[in-house]
TIVO-833403 format. One line per field, with one value per residue (C-alpha): residue number from 0; y, x, z; residue in one letter. Coordinates in pm, whole numbers. Example, Ala and Ser with C-alpha at 12.3 -4.5 7.8 and 13.67 -1.06 7.14 Angstrom:
REM residues 2
k c(0 1)
north c(-450 -106)
east c(1230 1367)
up c(780 714)
r c(A S)
REM end
This chain:
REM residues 93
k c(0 1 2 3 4 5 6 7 8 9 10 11 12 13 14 15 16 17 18 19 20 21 22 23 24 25 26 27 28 29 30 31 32 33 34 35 36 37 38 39 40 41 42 43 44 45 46 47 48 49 50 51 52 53 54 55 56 57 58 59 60 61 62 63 64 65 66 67 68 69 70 71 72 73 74 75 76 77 78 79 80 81 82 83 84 85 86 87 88 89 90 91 92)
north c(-1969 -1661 -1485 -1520 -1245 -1295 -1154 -1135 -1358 -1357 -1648 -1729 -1461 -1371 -1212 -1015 -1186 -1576 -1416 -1508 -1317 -1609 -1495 -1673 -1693 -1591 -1531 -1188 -982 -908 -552 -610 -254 -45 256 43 54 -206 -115 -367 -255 -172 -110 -169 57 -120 117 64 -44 -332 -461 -463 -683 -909 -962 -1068 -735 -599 -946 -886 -550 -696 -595 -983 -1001 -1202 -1471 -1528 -1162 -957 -639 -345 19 199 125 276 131 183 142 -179 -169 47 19 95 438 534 866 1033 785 610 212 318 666)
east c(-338 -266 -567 -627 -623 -686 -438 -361 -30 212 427 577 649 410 275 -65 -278 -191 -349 -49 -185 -409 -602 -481 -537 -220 -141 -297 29 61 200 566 683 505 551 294 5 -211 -465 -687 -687 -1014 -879 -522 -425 -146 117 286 589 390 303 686 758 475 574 952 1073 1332 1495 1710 1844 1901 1570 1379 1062 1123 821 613 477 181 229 96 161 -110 -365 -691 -803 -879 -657 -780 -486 -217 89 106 327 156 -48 -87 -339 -669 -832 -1131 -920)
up c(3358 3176 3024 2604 2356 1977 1739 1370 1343 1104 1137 771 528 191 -53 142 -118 39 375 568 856 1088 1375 1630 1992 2215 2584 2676 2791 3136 3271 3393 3475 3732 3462 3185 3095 2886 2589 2477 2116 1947 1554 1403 1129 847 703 389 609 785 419 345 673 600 237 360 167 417 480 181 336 703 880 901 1121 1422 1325 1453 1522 1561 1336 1387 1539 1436 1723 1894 2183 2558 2856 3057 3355 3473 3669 4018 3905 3603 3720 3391 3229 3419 3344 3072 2879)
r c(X X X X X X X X X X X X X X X X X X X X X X X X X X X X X X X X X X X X X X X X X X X X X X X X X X X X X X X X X X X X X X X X X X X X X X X X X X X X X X X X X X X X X X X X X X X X X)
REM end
């Protein structure tokens, strides 16, 4: 059985203020490329542009979420595994 992770999940559209973000526990992702590595993320930044996605307001000009997601690209965290060809990063940076 595949390890758990919790996320923030956005799986309907909204306004931010109806909190249509749940934490939710997921399937922890597994490495699938020898060339990955996997962060366990320690703090999640949100951009004006996640707010837009979450809010539904790029649906209208072609560019819908694929729901549910977990948003975010603004991450700190630590590296917890690497891929057998990854050389440039170690487990703990």
């Amino acid at each position: 059985m595949p390890e758990k992770m919790r996320a923030m999940v956005l799986s309907k559209l909204g306004p931010v203020e109806s909190n249509p973000l749940k934490l939710t526990e997921i399937d922890r992702h597994e490495i699938a490329n020898p060339k990955e590595v996997l962060v366990k993320i320690e703090a999640c930044g949100v951009c004006h542009s996640q707010l837009h996605s979450i809010e539904g307001d790029w649906k209208d000009i072609g560019i819908p979420p694929t729901l549910p997601t977990v948003p975010g690209h603004e991450v700190v965290g630590k590296i917890v595994e690497i891929g057998s060809n990854v050389t440039k990063f170690k487990v703990g940076e």
